[in-house]
C-alpha positions in Angstrom: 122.0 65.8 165.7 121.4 66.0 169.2 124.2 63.9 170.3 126.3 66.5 168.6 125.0 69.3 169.9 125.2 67.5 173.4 129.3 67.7 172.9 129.8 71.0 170.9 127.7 73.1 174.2 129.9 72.0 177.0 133.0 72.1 174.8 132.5 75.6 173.8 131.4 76.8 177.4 134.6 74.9 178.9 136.4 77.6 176.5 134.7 80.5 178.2 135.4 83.1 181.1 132.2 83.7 181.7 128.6 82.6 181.7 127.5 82.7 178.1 123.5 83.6 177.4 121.5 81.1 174.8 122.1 83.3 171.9 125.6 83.5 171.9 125.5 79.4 172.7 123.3 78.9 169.5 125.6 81.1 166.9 129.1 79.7 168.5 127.5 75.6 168.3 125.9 76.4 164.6 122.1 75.7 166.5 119.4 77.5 164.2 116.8 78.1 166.6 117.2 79.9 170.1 114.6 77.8 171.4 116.5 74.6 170.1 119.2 75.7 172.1 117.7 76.4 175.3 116.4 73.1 174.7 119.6 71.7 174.9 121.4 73.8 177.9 118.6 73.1 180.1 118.9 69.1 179.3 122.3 69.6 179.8 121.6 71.3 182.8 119.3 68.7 184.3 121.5 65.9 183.7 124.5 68.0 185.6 126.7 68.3 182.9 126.7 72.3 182.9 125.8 74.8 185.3 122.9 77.5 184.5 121.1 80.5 186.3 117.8 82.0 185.6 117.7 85.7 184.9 115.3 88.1 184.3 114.8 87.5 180.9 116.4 83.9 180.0 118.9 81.8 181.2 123.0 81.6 181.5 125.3 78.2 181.5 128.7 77.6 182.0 130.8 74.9 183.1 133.1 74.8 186.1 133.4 77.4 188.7 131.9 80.7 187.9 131.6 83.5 190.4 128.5 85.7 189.5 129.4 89.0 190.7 131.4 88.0 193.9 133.3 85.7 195.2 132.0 84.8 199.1 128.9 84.7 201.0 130.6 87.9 202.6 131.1 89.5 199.4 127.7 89.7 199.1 126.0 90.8 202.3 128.5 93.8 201.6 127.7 94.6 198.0 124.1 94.6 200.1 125.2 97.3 202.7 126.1 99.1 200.0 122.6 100.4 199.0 121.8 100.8 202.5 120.6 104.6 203.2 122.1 105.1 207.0 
């Protein structure tokens, strides 16, 4: 079972645009269990065959290259400034 699951993650994630979240991994690769499938994603993670992130309440994965919310180490010392009361 794992094995499987080990080939349906990345396969569906290389069909993505974005970085999915563990619940929408678990219904798309038939996993019952959320926790199963974080399970999973982070082993995948570990052993470099996906990418992930931490956020504030779980985790997202994806394979390839993702930007998450801009596109260059620029882009996001400006999306900074924005906030910046001057």
């Amino acid at each position: 079972m794992t094995e499987k699951y080990n080939e349906r993650i990345p396969a569906f994630l290389m069909k993505t645009k974005a970085p999915m979240d563990v619940e929408k991994i678990r219904v798309a690769c038939k996993i019952g269990n959320w926790n199963t499938a974080l399970k999973h994603c982070l082993e995948l993670f570990v052993e470099g065959k996906i990418k992930g992130q931490k956020t504030s309440k779980s985790w997202v994965f994806w394979v390839g290259e993702v930007t998450l919310g801009y596109t260059s180490r620029q882009g996001a010392e400006t999306s900074k400034g924005a906030f910046r009361n001057e």
